[in-house]
Each structure stands twice: as C-alpha cells, then as structure tokens.
C-alpha positions, 0 to 999 in steps of 0.5 A: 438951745430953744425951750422958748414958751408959746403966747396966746396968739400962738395957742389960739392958732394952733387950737384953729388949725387944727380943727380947720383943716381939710372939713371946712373946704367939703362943709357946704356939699357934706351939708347940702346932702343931708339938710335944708337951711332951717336944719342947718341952723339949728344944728349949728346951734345946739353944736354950737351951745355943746362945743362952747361948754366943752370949751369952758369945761376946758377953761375952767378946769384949767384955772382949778386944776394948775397942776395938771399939764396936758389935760387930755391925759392928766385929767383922766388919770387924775379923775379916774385912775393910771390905767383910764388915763392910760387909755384916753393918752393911747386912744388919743396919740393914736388917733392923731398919728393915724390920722393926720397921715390923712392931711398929707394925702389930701394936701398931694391930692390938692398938688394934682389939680396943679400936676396931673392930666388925663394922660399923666397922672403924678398926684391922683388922689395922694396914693400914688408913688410920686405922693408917697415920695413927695409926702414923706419929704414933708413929713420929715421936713416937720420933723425936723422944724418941731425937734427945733422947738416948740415955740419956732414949730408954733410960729410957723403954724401961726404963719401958716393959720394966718395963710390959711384964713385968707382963701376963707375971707374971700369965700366969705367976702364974695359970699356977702356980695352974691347973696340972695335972700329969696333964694336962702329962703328956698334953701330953708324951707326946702322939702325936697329931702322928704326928711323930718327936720329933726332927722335933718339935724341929727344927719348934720350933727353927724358931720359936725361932730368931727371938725371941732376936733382939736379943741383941746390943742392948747390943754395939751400944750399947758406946759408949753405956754407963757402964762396959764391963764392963755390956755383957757383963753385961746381954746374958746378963742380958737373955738369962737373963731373956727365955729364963726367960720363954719356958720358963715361958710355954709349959710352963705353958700346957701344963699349963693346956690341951690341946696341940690345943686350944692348937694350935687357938687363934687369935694372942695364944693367951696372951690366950686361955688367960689368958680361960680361966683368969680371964676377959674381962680376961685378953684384955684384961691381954694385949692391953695387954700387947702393945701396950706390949710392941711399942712398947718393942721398936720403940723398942729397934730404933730405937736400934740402927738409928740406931747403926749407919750412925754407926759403919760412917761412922766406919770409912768404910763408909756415906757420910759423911752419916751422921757427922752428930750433934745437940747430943744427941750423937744421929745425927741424919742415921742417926736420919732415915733410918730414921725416913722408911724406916719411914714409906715401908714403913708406906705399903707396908703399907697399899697393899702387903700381900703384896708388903711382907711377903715383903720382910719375910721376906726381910730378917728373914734378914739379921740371922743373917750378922752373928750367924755373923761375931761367933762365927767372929771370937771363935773367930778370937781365941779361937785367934789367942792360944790361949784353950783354954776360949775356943775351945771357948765360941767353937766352940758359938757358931759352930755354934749361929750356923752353924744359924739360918743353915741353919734359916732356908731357902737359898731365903731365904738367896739371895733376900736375897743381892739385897739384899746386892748392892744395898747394894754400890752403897752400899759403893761411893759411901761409898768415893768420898764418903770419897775412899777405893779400894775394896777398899784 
C-alpha cells in the first residue's frame, strides 16, 4: 500500500512542469511574430507582477484557509456556493483532460523527426494510426504508474523535470555565449511591425496568457503534501523558476537572431536558433527535450485531473462514483475516467482533426474561471477580516485574473458556456446520486 505524502521538491516539480510544457520550446517565434525587444520586456513585466500575485493569492489563501483541500474547487465552492464551485471543478477537469490529449500528440510529433521521411511518414504531426497506437500505449503506461500512488507518479515526474531543465541550460548557456549587444538593440528598437508598443505588449500578453497555466498544481494536490506550509512555497517557487526561464529563453534569442528572422522560423524555433548556434545536435538536444518535456507535463495534468472529481464527490458535487480509492489511496474511478476520455479524444484526433482542435481551443478557456474565483475569494477573505496588505495582494490578482478572462475572446468565453451547461446535467445527477435537493 502507498499513500506516502509528496515534499516540497516534488510539489514545486509538478507545479514547473506543468506549466513548462511544449509553449517554451515555440516561445521565441510565438514572440518574434508579434513584438519587438522593448514589447517583449514590458510584457514580461507586467505578466510577470500579475502571475507572482496570483501566486501569493495562492499562498496565502493556503496559509488562511488550512481546511480547504484542492483549493481550485473548495475555494470556489466556499466563497461562492456548491453550484460556482461546481463549475469551476467542471471547467477545470475538462479543461485538463482535453487538453493534455494535446501533449501526447506533440510528443509523437516530436517522435517523427527520429522516424519518418518523405516517402514513409509513421508520426507525421501525431495524428496518424501509428501515433494513435503508439499515444494510447502511453497513456496507459501513466495510468497505470499514477494508480500506483501519488507520491511514486510525483517522483517520476520529478525525474522527468529534472530531464526536462536540461535542453533549457544548454539553450541558455550557448545563448550567453553567442549573445551580441548591438544586435539585441536592433531587436529592441525594431519598427519593422509598424505597430504601437502598447499594441505589441498586449498581442504577447495574448500569448502569455497560457503558459503560466498550471500554477495552482500544488493547491490541488494540498492534500497530498507532507507539510501545509510547502504548497505556498512551491507554487511561487514553481512560478519564479518557469518565469526566469521564459525571460531568459526569449531575450537571449533576441540577442542571437534577428526578430524577423526569428519570426520567420518554423516551431520548435529554440531547436532552430539552438542548430544555429552549434548545429545538428542542437535540433536534436531540443526535440528530445520536447518530448520529455511534454510527457512530464502530461503526467502532471493526469494527477490533477484525477484529483478533482474525488474532492468535488466528497462535497457532493460530482456522483459518488468518483469517491472510489484503490489500496494506493489513488481515485482510482477519477483516474479511469480521464484515462478513457483521453483515449476517446486521441481517437478524435486521428479521425477528427479540425473539429477536435476548435473543442480544444474552446475548453483551454475554462481553466481562466476558476483562476478569477480564487482571487475574488482571497479578496472576499482578505476583506471579510480587514487584512489591508492582503486586500491589496488580493485586488492585483483579481485584475490580473479579470484580464486572462478578457484576453482570451468573449466569442470563446460564450461558446465554452455550452460546455458549462452540460456539465449541469452532471451537477444535477450528482445531487440525486447523493440524495441531496439542489441548489439547498
């Protein structure tokens, strides 16, 4: 029997992978495109200032609020009511299980520069029958290794984070080496975009608006942890760590290419700009790195995915199926649901493309409600007993929550509403399965 706790070395590893995923590895064309170096920097501030105090609403609210487990859910539910809290634990398992479908493909993507060629092609772009067999191989193999516990899945992915930082040292390392001032100046004052700074920083703020997601990985795994005090700490450790990272991938990358041609380049441009630097193996140090990268971010989400229907069927929110554990103390009924809905969606893919990947863009956006409903029950407590300091923490991370939602599009903010109401049919059968009234 396992139902060993995780320490703080493995909380701040699952909170920094699953934020660093595939995103990093794109991050310098993604950018290029859109922004000059002046942009690029400012940008990086004022996400930087709104994702640290998104952090610290996490901490805290750790620190006052002991007693809620898997804050992603409880806070909602606490702060605004069984059916919020509902929603923000649908929104949120959705979004995960359809979304780490994405990293599996990407992974088998990244298996075909080893595989394929122009007259056989196994891999392609993860969507053919080879990727479809050898991706859901993979996602049984985690299904298997998180139903052995927590704590052994948690060390793996530590192992795999460590794997993954390497490819990222060398970028960063060569990076240092090859970088030119005057020509990192160019790429600051660049006006070839034709495009108002402040334009500039909103397009990348659009970008950046995804790859701190995954902050709240060891919230949800609150209680999962050795000592309370860790899960505060490793999420501002986690998001210190991923953000320097950011920074220092793309600035340096401005420094060791032109912002056009970066622009120009196609995805992984750090494997690219990596070849130019000290050649062939630098496509392959970060196509490996990908791969890792992606598998350790998929197992990441796996845990959280299979973490949250177990505390909202505790609270009576999702049916009582899902309070089913193994002799790991895993949820093993959780942990099956999202294995075979990413197995169905991994089917989709194959045969679906286009139609899977708008349900993808469409469910990506239902992780921003809960991240607005932490911060505004922070600033509810933070007011409810008159912390000034707190208040003011709390304020920035509502904002900086209040934006993502704005950011991401009210046309895709009101076509995942269909998906919310869906989930209400859940809401509804969980009350009658737990012989509740709704809405009590």
């Amino acid at each position: 029997m396992s139902t060993a706790k995780i320490g703080l070395l493995s909380l701040t590893a699952l909170v920094f992978s699953s934020m660093v995923g595939s995103g990093v590895f794109s991050l310098p064309q993604n950018m290029a495109a859109v922004a000059n170096g002046q942009a690029l920097l400012m940008a990086w501030l004022i996400t930087g200032v709104g994702i640290l105090f998104l952090a610290f609403a996490l901490l805290f609210l750790t620190r006052q609020r002991p007693d809620l487990d898997g804050g992603i859910y409880n806070y909602a539910r606490e702060g605004f009511g069984e059916l919020i809290g509902f929603c923000s634990a649908w929104g949120y398992w959705l979004c995960t299980t359809i979304g780490i479908v994405g990293y599996v493909v990407i992974a088998f993507s990244g298996v075909g520069l080893f595989t394929d060629s122009p007259e056989h092609v196994y891999f392609g772009e993860g969507n053919t029958l080879y990727a479809l067999i050898g991706s859901s191989i993979f996602v049984w193999i985690v299904h298997w290794l998180v139903s052995q516990g927590i704590k052994e899945a948690a060390l793996v992915n530590l192992i795999a984070t460590i794997a993954k930082i390497v490819p990222l040292v060398i970028f960063i390392a060569c990076g240092f080496v090859a970088f030119q001032l005057d020509l990192f100046k160019l790429n600051f004052i660049d006006f070839s975009l034709q495009l108002p700074v402040w334009e500039q920083v909103r397009n990348l703020m659009l970008i950046t608006l995804w790859v701190f997601t995954g902050i709240e990985g060891a919230v949800v795994l609150s209680s999962r942890a050795k000592n309370r005090q860790d899960i505060g700490r490793a999420t501002v450790l986690g998001v210190l760590l991923a953000l320097s990272f950011y920074v220092m991938v793309t600035v340096l990358a401005y420094g060791v290419t032109g912002r056009a041609e970066i622009a120009n380049m196609h995805n992984p441009s750090m494997a690219t700009i990596l070849e130019q630097l000290i050649g062939l193996p630098g496509t392959i140090i970060i196509t490996l790195g990908l791969i890792i990268s992606v598998s350790s971010s998929y197992l990441s989400w796996t845990l959280f995915a299979t973490e949250i229907p177990f505390l909202a069927a505790k609270n009576k929110a999702f049916p009582s199926l899902f309070l089913k554990i193994n002799q790991n103390g895993v949820p093993i009924a959780s942990l099956w649901l999202t294995s075979i809905v990413v197995q169905i969606s991994l089917i989709a893919v194959c045969f679906f493309d286009k139609n899977y990947t708008q349900l993808l863009l469409i469910s990506s956006v239902m992780i921003l409600l809960p991240y607005f409903l932490v911060s505004a029950f922070y600033l509810k407590e933070s007011v409810k007993h008159k912390r000034s300091k707190h208040i003011w923490i709390a304020a920035v991370a509502v904002i900086y929550a209040a934006w993502l939602l704005y950011a991401a599009g009210v046309s895709l903010l009101l076509l995942s509403g269909c998906l919310y109401l869906l989930g209400l049919l859940v809401f509804f059968y969980s009350r009658f399965t737990h012989k509740k009234v709704a809405f009590e």
